[in-house]
matplotlib code that plots the C-alpha trace (Angstrom):
import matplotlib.pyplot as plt

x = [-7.8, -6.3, -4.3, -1.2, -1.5, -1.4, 1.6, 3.4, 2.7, 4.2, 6.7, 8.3, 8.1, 9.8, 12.2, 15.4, 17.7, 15.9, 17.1, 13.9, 13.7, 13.3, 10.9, 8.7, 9.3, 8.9, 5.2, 4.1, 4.2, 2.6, -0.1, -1.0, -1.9, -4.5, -5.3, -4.4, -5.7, -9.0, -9.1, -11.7, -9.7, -6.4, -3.1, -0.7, 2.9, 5.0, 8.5, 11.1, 14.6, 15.8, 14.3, 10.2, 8.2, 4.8, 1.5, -1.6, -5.1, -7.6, -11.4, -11.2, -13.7, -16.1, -16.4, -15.3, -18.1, -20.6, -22.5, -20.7, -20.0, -17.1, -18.1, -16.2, -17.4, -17.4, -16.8, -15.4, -15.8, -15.6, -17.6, -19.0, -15.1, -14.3, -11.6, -8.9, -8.0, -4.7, -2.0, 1.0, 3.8, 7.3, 7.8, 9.4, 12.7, 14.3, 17.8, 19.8]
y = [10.8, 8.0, 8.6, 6.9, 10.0, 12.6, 10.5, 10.5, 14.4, 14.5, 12.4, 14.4, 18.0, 16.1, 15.3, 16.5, 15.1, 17.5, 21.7, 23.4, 24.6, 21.2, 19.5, 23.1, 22.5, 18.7, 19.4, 22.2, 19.5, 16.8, 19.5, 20.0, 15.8, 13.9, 13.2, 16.5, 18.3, 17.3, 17.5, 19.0, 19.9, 22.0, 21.3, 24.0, 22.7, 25.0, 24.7, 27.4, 27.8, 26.5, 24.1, 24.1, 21.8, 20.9, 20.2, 22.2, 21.8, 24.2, 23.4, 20.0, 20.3, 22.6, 19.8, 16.9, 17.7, 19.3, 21.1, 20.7, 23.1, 24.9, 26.9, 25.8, 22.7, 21.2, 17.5, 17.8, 15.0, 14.7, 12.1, 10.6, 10.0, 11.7, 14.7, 12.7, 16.4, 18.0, 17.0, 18.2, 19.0, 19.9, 23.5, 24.4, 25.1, 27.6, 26.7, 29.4]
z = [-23.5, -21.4, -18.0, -20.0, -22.6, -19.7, -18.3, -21.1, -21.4, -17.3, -18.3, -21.0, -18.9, -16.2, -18.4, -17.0, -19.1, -21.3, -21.6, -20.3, -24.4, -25.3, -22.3, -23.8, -27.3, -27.3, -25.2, -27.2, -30.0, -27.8, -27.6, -31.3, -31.7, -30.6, -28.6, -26.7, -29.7, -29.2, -25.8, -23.9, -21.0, -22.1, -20.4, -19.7, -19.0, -16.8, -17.3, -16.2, -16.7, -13.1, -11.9, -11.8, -14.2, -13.7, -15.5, -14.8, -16.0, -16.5, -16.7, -14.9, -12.0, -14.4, -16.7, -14.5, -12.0, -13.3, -10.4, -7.6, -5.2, -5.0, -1.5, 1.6, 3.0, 6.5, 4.8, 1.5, -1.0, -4.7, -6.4, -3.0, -2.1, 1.3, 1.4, 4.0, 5.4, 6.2, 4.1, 5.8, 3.8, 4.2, 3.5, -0.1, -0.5, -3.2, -4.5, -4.4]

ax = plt.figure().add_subplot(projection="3d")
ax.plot(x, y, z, "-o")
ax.set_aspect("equal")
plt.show()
């Protein structure tokens, strides 16, 4: 699996010229081809009926990194590359 095939994956669930029926349909059939199919890693898109789509991923770190350590650390870094720290974010916002 190439990062192009999980964009076009993100790209379709973003989709919001797309009815959330549709961006669901059209990635549960994404899903059943290769190379999702045969895909190690399963990806679960989350698309509601307002306005929430995403793509999660289970299993990444488990298989990605193999024996790291998942305990709180005082310098986090994955594959040698240092955690930068906070990232501060503005706080979410619900439409009504």
């Amino acid at each position: 699996m190439t990062r192009a095939d999980i964009e076009r994956l993100d790209a379709v669930i973003k989709d919001r010229s797309l009815s959330h029926a549709e961006a669901r349909q059209r990635a549960r059939e994404m899903k059943c081809r290769p190379p999702f199919s045969e895909s190690a890693i399963i990806f679960n898109p989350k698309i509601d009926f307002k306005t929430r789509r995403r793509l999660r991923f289970e299993d990444v770190f488990r298989l990605l990194a193999p024996g790291g350590d998942s305990a709180v650390q005082a310098q986090p870094a994955l594959w040698g590359v240092a955690y930068p720290g906070l990232i501060i974010s503005g706080r979410r916002e619900f439409p009504d």
